[in-house]
N, C-alpha and C positions, 0 to 999 in steps of 0.2 A: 611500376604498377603491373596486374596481373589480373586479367579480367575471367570472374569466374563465370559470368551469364554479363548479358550484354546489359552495362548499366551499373552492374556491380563490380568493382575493382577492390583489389588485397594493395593494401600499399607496404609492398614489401621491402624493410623484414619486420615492418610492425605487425602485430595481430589486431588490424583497424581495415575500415570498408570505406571505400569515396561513390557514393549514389553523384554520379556527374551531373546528372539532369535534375539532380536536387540541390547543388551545391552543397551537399552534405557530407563530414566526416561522422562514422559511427565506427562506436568504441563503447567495450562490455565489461560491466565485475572489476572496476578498480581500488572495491575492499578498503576506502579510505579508511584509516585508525587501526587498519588487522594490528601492528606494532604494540599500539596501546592494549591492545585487546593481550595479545602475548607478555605483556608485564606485568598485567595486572595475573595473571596464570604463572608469573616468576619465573618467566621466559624472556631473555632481552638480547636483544638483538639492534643494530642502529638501524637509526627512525630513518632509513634511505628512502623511502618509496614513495613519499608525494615528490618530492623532488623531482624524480627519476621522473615520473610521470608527469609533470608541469614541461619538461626539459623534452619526452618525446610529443607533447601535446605541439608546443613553440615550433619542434622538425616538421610534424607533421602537418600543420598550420601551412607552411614555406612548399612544402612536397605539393600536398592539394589546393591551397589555395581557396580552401571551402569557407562559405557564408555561413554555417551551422552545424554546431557540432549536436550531435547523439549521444549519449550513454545508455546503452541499451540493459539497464538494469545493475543494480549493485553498486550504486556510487558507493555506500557505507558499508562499514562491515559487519558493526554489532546488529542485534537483531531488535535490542530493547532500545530504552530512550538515546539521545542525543551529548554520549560523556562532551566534559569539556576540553578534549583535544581531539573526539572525532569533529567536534565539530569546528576546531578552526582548522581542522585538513579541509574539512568540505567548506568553509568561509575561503580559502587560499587558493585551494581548487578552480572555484566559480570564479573569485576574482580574476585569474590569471586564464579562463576560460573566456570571460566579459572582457577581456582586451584582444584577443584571437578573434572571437566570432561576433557576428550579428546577432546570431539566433542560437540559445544554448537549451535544451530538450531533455529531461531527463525521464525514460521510460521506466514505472515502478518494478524495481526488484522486488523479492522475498526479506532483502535485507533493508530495505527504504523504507523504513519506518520511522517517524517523529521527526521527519526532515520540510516538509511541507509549507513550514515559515520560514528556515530558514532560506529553501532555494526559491522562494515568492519574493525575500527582502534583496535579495542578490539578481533577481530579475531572468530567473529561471523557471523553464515552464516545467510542470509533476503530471505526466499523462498515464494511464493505463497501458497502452496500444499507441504506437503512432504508424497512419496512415500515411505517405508519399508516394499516391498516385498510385501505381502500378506495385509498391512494397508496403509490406505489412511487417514493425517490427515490435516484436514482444517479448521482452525476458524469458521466458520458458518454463517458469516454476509453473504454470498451470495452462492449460487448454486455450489459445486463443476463441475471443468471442466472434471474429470475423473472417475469413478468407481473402486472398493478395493471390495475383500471379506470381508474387514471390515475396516467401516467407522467413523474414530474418529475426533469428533470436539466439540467444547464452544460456547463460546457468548451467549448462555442463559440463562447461571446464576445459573443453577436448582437447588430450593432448594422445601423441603414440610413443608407446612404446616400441624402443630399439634395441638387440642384443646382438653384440660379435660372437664370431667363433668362439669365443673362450669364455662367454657369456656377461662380456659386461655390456650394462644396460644403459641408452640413453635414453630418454624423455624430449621431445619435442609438441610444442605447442601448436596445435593444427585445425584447421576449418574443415568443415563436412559441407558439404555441398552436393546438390545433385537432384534431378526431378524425382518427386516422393508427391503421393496422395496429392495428386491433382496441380501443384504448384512448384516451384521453384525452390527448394530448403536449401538454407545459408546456414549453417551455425560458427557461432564467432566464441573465438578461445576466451581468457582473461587477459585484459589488460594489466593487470596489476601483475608487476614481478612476482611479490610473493607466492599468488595461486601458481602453481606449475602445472594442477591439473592433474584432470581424471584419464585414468588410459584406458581411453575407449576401446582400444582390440584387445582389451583385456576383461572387460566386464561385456555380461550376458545384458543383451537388449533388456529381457523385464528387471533390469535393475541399476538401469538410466534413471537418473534424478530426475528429468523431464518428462512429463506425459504425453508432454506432443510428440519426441523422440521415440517411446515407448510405444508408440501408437503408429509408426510408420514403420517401412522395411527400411530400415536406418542400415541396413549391411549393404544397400546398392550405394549410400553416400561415396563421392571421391575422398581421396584426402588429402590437403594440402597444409604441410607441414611450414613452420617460419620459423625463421633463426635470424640471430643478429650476426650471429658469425657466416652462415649461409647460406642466406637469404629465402626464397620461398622453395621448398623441394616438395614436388608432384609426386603421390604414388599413388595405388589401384585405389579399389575400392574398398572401404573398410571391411567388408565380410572377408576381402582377401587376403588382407592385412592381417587378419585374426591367426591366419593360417601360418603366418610366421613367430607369432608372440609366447 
């Protein structure tokens, strides 16, 4: 683990957060059905990815040890109703989330639409915002309604971009982190393999998918990058980072 403010730890090389004094694991955007969503577009690829994610849900259960897990937006991935294979990813999901945790929390995405019966019959809460004390966490697609000494949210993806001498490029999936506009900002990559993510030292601040992000001096953020291959890598600050990209 890898604490980035006191309270909040990277459980690395996952791109997940353990609140200790909440017993909480939180984890962002794991795009359940994207797969489905790509064949019906005559794109296919194997259905790997709830798996995968059931599989690091069970590590990371064992790692932290947490009473409650978070999804801090984007369990699904379509935008409109509830196909009938996103939703036995997200029936399979919670199931095997209802025997890890106590307490399973699902903060509304931009993508969490017409899911509301179903994670009520699975024994999962659907909140706007969720409050833990001294953290505030919100998906990101629009403005929080409330203020947290420290402010954790997704939706954009962050990952950095990487180029060698001879310019080939790698992509790593990375947290932003760093005091911004009065509070603590966390932002937490995708969960989900498939999103690789947006390379944030690559795009101009007014054209962050978030507003909240849009709204802060997002170039003081640090960055800490996660790899399964090696594990969590510290670098500057993202405005600094820009300078290499």
């Amino acid at each position: 683990m890898m604490e980035l403010v006191p309270g909040v730890e990277v459980l690395c090389p996952y791109p997940a957060l353990y609140l200790r004094e909440h017993s909480a694991l939180v984890l962002a955007d794991t795009h359940l059905g994207y797969e489905a969503m790509l064949a019906e577009r005559g794109v296919f690829i194997p259905r790997t990815q709830l798996r995968k994610q059931v599989e690091a849900l069970q590590e990371l259960s064992e790692l932290a040890d947490a009473e409650m897990l978070v999804v801090n937006g984007d369990l699904k991935h379509e935008f409109g109703g509830l196909s009938y294979t996103e939703m036995s990813e997200v029936v399979e999901f919670l199931s095997a989330a209802g025997k890890l945790f106590g307490r399973v929390c699902i903060v509304r995405g931009n993508h969490d639409n017409f899911v509301a019966g179903t994670l009520a019959r699975y024994g999962a809460e659907l909140v706007e915002e969720l409050a833990l004390g001294r953290f505030l966490l919100f998906h990101g697609h629009r403005m929080p309604v409330r203020g947290a000494e420290v402010m954790i949210l997704a939706h954009e993806h962050p990952a950095l971009a990487l180029y060698d001498e001879v310019g080939a490029k790698e992509k790593l999936r990375c947290f932003l982190h760093g005091e911004a506009a009065g509070a603590y900002v966390v932002v937490m990559p995708a969960f989900s393999p498939l999103a690789t993510g947006s390379e944030v030292n690559q795009i101009p601040r007014e054209e962050l998918l978030s507003p909240f992000l849009r709204s802060i001096e997002v170039d003081s953020l640090k960055v800490l990058a996660v790899s399964r291959e090696a594990g969590c890598l510290e670098f500057a600050t993202l405005g600094e980072m820009r300078r290499f990209a």
